[in-house]
C-alpha positions in Angstrom: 14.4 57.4 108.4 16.2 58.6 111.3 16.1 62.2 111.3 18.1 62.5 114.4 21.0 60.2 113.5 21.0 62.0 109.9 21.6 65.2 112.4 24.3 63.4 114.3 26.0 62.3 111.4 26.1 65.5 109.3 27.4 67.8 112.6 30.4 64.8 112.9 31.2 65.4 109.5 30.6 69.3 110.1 33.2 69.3 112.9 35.6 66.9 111.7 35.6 69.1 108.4 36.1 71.7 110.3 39.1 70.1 112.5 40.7 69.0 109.5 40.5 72.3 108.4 41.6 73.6 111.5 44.5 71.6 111.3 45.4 72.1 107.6 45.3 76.0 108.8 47.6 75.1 112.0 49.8 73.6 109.5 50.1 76.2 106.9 51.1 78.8 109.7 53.6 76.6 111.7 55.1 76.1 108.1 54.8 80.0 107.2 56.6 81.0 110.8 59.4 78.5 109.6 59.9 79.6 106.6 60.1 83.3 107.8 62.7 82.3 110.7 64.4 80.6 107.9 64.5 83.7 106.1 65.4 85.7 108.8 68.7 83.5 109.7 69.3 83.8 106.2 69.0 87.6 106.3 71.5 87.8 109.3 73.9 85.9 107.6 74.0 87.8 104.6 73.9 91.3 107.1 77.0 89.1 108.9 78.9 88.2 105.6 78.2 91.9 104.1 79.7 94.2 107.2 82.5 91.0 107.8 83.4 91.8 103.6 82.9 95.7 104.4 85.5 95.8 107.3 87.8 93.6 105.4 87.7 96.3 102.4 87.9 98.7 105.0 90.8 97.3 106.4 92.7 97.0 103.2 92.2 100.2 102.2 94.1 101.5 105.5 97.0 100.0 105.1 97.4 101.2 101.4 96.6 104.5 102.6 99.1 104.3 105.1 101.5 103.3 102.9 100.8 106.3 100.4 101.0 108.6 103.8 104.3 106.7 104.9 105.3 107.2 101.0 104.3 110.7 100.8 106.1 111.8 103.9 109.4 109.9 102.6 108.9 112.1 99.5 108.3 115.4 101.4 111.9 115.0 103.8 113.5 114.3 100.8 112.1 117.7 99.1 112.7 119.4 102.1 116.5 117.9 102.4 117.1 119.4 98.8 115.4 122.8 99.2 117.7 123.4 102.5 120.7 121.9 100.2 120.0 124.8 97.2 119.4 127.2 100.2 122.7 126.6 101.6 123.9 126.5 97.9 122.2 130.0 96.9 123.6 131.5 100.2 127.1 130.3 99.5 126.7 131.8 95.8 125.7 134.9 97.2 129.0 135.3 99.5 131.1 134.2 96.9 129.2 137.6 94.6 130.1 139.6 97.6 133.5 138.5 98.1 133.8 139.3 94.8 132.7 142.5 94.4 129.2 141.7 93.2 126.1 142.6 94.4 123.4 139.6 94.0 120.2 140.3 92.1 117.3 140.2 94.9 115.5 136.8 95.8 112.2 136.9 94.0 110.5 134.0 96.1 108.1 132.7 94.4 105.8 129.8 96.0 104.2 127.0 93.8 
């Protein structure tokens, strides 16, 4: 027997082993790095379509707020309007007393 060939062939086998495993590791982390950029893009998109949804929200909740503002300060003239309208009102009262002979009872203002 051919000790030397028996040597030869066992370190081919050795190192082509060893490539193949080589290679099966080569291809286990090319397909690891793909799968994480995969992933990643993934991720972005989600980051994208979550802050595109937030600042729609966002969005839509301004304009109903500025609504209830442009509501609001519609409703506050229109109190103010009528609390100058009984002012005027009370005043006129209150000459009428006098030209009367009456003396009006003292304003009591209270607020609330």
């Amino acid at each position: 027997m051919d000790w030397t060939a028996v040597g030869t062939a066992l370190v081919s086998v050795i190192i082509g082993v060893g490539g193949g495993i080589a290679w099966w590791q080569q291809r286990a982390a090319r397909a690891a790095r793909s799968e994480a950029e995969a992933a990643k893009a993934g991720a972005d998109r989600a980051v994208a379509d979550a802050e595109h949804t937030l600042y729609k929200l966002l969005a839509e909740r301004q304009a109903q707020l500025e609504q209830e503002v442009r509501e609001m300060r519609q409703e506050l003239a229109a109190e103010r309007q009528r609390s100058r309208e009984l002012e005027v009102h009370i005043f006129r009262l209150e000459n009428l007393m006098r030209k009367a002979g009456l003396e009006p009872p003292e304003r009591e203002f209270v607020v609330g």
